[in-house]
N, C-alpha and C positions, 0 to 999 in steps of 0.2 A: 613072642618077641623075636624067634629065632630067624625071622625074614620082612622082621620091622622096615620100618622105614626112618630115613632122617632127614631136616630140612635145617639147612644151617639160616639165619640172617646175620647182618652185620647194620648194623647202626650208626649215624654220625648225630651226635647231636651239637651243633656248634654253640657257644657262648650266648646266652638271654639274657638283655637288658634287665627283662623284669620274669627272674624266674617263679616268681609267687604268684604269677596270675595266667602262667600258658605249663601245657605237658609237652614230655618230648612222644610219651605216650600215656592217654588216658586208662584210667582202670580198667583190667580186663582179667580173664582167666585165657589161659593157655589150651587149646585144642591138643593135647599129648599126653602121653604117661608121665616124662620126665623133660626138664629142660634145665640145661647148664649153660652157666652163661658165664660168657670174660668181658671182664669191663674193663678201661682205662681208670677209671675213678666211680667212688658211690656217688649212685642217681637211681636205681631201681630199689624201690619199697614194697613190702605186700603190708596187705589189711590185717590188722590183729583182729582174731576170730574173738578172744576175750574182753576187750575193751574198745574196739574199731579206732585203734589208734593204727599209723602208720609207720612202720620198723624197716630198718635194711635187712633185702634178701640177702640170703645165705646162697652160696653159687650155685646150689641145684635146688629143684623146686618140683611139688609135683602137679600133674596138668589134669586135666577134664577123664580124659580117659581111663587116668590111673584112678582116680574117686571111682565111677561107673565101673571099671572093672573089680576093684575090692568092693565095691556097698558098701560105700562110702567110711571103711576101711582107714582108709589116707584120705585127704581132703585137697581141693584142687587151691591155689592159691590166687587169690585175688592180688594184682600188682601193679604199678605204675610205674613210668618212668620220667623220674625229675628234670630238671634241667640249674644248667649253675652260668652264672651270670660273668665267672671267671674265664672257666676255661672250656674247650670241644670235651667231650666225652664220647669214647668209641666203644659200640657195646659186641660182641660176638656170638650169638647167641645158635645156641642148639638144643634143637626138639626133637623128640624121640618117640614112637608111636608105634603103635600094632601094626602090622600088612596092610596094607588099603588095596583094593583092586577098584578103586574109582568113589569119585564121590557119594554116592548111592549107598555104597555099602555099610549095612549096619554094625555097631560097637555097643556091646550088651555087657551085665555083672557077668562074672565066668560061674558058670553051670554048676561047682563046687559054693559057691558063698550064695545064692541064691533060694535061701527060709529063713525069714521072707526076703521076697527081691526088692531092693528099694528106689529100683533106678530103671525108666522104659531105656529102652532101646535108640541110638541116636545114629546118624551118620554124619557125614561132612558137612552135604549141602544143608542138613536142621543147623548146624552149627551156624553154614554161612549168611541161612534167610533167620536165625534168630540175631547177626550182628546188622544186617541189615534193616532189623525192624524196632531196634532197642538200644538209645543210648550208653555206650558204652560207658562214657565221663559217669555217668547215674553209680557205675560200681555192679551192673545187673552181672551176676552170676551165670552160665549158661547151665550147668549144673543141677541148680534152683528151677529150671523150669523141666526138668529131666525124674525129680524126687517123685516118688508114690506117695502121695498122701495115705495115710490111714488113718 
């Protein structure tokens, strides 16, 4: 991580007539090891692994990366972002990630936790043609299609 990379976003979500039937963002998992987020107010939920109920994030959270780099270790988090029918919600959000030197480049278990390895090998662009080919709203995990079956 000692020449990570980071990628800040910032988000508006303005007031929704009808928050119960739109996202400000659909379910997704995060491409990163870690991400910390400021919000103006709660609107970001992850998935409960134990009963697939939906809970408020805690400000940091871990991402795709950090799962595939422990073997599955720590787990990446499925989350959405709500919307409120009162007031704008501003979100700040920061992702935290290994070195990249381009999209191409692979992101594997670290060589240490690897008997047995549970997780192939991914880069960017699998990340970007797996959001491009699979409803995110569905909850699809990118993670999930990364697992070694045995």
């Amino acid at each position: 991580m000692d020449e990570g990379m980071q990628v800040m976003a910032v988000n508006c979500y303005p007031p929704c007539p009808q928050p119960d039937i739109a996202f400000g963002l659909p379910p997704h998992s995060d491409y990163s090891c870690l991400t910390i987020v400021l919000q103006s107010s709660e609107g970001l939920e992850f998935l409960g692994k134990e009963d697939e109920s939906w809970r408020k994030v805690p400000n940091v959270h871990v991402g795709d990366h950090l799962e595939v780099l422990s073997n599955g270790i720590y787990k990446s988090v499925v989350h959405r972002a709500t919307l409120n029918h009162e007031r704008t919600r501003i979100s700040i959000t920061s992702l935290h990630s290994l070195h990249s030197l381009g999209v191409y480049v692979k992101m594997e278990t670290a060589k240490e936790l690897q008997h047995p390895k549970g997780y192939k090998e991914s880069s960017f662009m699998d990340f970007l043609n797996f959001l491009s080919k699979n409803d995110i709203a569905g909850g699809k995990n990118f993670t999930n299609t990364l697992k070694i079956v045995k």
